[in-house]
MIKE-563586 format. One record per residue: y, x negated, z of N, C-alpha, C, O, CB in turn. Coordinates in steps of 0.1 Angstrom, whole numbers, padded with zeros to 4 digits, always signed. Each point is the difference from the previous one (the first is absolute). Glycine has a CB too. Layout:
<rs>
YXZYXZYXZYXZYXZ;...
</rs>
This chain:
<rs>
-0012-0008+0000+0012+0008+0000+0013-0009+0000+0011+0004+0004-0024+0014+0008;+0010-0031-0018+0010-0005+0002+0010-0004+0016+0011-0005+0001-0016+0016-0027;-0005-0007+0036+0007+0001+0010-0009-0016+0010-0012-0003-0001+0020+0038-0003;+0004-0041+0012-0011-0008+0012-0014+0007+0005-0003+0012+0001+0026-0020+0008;-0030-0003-0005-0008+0012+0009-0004-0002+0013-0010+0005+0005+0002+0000-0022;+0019-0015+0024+0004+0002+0017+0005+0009-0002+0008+0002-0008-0005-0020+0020;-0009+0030-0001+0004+0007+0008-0003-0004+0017-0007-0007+0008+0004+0021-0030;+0011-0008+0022+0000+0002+0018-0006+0012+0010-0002+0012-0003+0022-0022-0002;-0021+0006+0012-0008+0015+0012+0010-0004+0011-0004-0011+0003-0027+0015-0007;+0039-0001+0010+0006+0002+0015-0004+0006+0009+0006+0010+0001+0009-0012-0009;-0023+0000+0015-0006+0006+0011+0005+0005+0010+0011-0006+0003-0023-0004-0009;+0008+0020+0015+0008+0000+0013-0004+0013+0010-0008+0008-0007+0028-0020-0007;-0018+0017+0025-0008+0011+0005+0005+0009+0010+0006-0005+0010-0023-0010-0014;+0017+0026+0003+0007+0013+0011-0005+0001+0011-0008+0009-0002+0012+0004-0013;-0006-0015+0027-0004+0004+0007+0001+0013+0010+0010+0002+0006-0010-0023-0013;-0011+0030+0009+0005+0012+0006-0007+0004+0014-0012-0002+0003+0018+0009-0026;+0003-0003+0030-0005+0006+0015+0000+0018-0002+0008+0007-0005+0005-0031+0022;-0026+0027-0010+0008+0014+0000-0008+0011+0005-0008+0006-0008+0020-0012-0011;-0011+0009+0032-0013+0011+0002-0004+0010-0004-0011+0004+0005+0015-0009+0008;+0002+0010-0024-0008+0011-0008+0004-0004-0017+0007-0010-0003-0005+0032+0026;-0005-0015-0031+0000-0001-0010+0012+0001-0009+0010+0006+0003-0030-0001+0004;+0019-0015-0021+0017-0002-0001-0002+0000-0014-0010-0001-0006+0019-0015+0026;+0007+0019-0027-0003-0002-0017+0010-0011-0004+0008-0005+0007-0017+0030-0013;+0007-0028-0012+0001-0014-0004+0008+0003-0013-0007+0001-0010-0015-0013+0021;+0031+0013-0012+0007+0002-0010+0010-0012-0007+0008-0005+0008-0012+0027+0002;+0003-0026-0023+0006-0009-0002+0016+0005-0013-0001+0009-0007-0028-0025+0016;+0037+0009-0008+0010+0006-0010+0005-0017-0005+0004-0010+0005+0004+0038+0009;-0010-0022-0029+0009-0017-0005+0012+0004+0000+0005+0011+0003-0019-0023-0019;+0021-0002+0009+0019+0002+0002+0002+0007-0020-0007+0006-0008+0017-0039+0031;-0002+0030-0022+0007+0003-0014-0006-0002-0011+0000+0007-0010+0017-0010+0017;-0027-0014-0003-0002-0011-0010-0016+0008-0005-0008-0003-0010+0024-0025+0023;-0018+0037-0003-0015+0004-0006-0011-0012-0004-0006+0000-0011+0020+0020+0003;-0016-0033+0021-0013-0005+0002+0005-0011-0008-0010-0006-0004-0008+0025+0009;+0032-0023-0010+0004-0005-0014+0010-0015+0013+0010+0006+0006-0008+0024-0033;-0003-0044+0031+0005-0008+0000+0013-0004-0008+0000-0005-0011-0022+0004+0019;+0033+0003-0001+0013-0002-0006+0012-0009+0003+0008+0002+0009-0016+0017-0012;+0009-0028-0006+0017-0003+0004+0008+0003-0009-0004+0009-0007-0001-0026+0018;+0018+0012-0015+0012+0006-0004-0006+0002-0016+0006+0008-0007+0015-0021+0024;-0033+0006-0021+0002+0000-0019-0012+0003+0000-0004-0002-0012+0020-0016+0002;-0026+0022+0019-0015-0003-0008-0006+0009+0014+0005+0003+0010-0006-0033-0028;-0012+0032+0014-0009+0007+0009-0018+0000-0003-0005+0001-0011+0028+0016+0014;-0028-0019+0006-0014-0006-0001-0011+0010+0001+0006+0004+0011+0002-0025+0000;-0018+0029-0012-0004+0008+0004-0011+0000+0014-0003-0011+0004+0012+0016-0028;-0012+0001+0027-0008-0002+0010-0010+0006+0008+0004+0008+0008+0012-0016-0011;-0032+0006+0004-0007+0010+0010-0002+0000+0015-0002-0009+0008-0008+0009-0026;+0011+0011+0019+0000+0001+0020-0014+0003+0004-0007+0003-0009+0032+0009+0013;-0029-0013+0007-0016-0001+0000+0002+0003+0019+0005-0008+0009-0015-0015-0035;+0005+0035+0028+0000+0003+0011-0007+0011+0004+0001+0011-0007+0017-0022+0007;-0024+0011+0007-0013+0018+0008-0008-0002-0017-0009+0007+0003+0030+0022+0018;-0023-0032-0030-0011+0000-0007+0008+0007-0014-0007+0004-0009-0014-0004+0030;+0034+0001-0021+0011+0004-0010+0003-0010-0007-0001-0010+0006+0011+0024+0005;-0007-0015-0024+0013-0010-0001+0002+0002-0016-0005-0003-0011+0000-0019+0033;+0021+0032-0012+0012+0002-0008+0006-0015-0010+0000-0012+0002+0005+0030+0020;-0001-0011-0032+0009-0008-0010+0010+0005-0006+0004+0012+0001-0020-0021-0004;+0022-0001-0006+0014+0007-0009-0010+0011-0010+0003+0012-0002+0017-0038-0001;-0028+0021+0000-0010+0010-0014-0005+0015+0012+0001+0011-0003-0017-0038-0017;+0012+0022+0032-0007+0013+0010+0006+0000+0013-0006-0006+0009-0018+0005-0018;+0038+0007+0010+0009-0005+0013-0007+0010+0011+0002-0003+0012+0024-0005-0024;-0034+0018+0011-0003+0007+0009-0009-0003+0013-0012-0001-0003+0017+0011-0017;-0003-0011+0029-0011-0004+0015+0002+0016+0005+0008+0009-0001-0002-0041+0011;-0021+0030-0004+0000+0014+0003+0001+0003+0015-0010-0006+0003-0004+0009-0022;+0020+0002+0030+0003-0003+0012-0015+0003+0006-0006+0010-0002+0035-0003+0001;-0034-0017+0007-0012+0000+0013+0000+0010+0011+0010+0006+0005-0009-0029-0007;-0012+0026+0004+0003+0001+0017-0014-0001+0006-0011+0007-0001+0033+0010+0000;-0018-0031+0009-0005-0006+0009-0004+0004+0015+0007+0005+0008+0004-0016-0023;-0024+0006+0016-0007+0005+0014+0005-0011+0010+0001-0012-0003-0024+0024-0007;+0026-0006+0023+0003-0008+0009-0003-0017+0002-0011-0006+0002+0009+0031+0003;+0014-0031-0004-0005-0010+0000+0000-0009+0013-0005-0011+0000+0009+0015-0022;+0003+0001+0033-0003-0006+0011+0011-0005+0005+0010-0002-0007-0031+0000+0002;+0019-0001+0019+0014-0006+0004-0002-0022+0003+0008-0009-0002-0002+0043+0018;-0018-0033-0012-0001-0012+0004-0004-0012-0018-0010+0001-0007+0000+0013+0038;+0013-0017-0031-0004-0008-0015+0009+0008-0011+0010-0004-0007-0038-0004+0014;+0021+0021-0009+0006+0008-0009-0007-0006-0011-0010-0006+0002+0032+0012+0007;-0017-0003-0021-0014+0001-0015+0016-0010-0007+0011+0001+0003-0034+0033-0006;+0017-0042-0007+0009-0006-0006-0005+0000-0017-0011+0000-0006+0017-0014+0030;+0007+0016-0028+0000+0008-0016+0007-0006-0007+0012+0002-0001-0014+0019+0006;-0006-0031-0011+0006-0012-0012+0003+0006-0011-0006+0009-0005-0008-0028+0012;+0025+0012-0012+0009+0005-0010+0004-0011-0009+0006-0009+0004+0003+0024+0010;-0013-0013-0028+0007-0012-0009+0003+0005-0015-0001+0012-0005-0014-0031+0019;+0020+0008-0021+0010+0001-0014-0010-0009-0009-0007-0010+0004+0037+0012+0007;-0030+0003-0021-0008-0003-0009+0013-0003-0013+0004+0011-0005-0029+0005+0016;+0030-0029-0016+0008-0001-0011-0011+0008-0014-0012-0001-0002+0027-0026+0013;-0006+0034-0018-0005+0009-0013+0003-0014-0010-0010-0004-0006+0017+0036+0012;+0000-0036-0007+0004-0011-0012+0004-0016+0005+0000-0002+0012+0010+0024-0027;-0007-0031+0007-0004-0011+0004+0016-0006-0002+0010+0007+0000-0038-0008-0006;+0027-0009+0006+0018-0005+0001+0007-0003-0010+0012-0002+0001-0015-0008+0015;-0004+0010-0032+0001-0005-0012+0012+0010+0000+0000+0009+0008-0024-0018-0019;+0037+0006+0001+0006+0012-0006+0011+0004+0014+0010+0006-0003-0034+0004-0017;+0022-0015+0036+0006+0007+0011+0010-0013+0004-0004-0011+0002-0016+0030+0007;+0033-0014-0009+0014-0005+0005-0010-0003+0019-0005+0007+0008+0034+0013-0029;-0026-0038+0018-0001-0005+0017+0012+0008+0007+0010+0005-0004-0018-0032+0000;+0001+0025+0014+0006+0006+0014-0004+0007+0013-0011-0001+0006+0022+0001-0023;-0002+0007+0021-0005+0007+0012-0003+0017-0004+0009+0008+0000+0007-0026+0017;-0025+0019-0018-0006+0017-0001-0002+0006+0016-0003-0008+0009-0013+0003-0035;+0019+0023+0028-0007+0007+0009+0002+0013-0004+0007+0004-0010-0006-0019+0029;-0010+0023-0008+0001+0012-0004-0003+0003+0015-0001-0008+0009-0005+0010-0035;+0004+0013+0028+0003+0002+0014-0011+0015-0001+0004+0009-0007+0026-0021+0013;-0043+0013+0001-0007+0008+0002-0003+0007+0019-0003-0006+0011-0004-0007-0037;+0010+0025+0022+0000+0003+0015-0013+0011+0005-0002+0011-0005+0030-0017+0003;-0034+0000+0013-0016+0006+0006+0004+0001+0006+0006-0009+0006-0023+0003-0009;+0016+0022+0008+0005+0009+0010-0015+0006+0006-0010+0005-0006+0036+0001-0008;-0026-0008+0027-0009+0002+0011+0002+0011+0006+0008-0002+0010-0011-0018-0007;-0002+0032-0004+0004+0010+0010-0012+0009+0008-0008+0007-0006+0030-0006-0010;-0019-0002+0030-0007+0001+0006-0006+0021+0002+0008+0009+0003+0004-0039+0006;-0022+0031-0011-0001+0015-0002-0004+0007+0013-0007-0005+0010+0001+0000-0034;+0010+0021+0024-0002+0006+0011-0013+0011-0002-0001+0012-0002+0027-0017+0009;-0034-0005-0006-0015+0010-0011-0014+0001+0009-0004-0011+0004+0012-0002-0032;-0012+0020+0030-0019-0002-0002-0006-0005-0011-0012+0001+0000+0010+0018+0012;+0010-0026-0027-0009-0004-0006-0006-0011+0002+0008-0009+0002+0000+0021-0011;-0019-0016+0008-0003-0016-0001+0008-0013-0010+0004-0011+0001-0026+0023+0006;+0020-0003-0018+0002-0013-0009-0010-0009+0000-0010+0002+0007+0032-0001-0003;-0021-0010-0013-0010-0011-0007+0009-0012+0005+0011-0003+0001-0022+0016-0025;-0003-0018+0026+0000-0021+0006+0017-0004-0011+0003+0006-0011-0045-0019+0012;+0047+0004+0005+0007-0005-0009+0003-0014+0004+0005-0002+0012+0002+0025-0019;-0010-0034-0002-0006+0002-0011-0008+0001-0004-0002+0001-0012+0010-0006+0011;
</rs>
């Protein structure tokens, strides 16, 4: 594709406490999963609860999660998957801003292990 083929994975992980069951909703910024600075934008996959949203499939579907406890709590790794490679991309500083919203529910449901 004419493109590099380093890519990157950035790793990194949520941690949650929570005596009853909770849900997981994620919302991108403007850039729609798309890495940006002033002239150029990178695309990008998100990889989290067993989803992963992109510029081509921006949709994550909100979880809901079975209790995960107060002591340790359950930890829910999260990472970025580069879609294209560096060939053709203005150096510099790229971001984008994705936000995982945790909300704690007032339910008898269980919900499913997560992750």
């Amino acid at each position: 594709d004419g493109q590099a083929s380093t890519r990157t994975t950035p790793q990194g992980q949520i941690t949650v406490r929570s005596t009853g069951p909770y849900s997981v909703a994620v919302t991108p910024s403007s850039n729609s999963y798309r890495l940006a600075n002033v002239a150029d934008r990178v695309s990008y996959q998100l990889n989290f609860l067993g989803q992963s949203p992109s510029n081509a499939s921006p949709t994550f579907a909100t979880r809901t999660c079975s209790r995960a406890g107060v002591v340790g709590g359950v930890t829910l790794p999260i990472s970025a998957t580069l879609q294209q490679g560096g060939l053709g991309h203005l150096p510099g500083a790229y971001s984008d801003t994705v936000t995982v919203t945790i909300t704690p529910l007032v339910s008898t449901a269980v919900g499913t292990p997560c992750p």
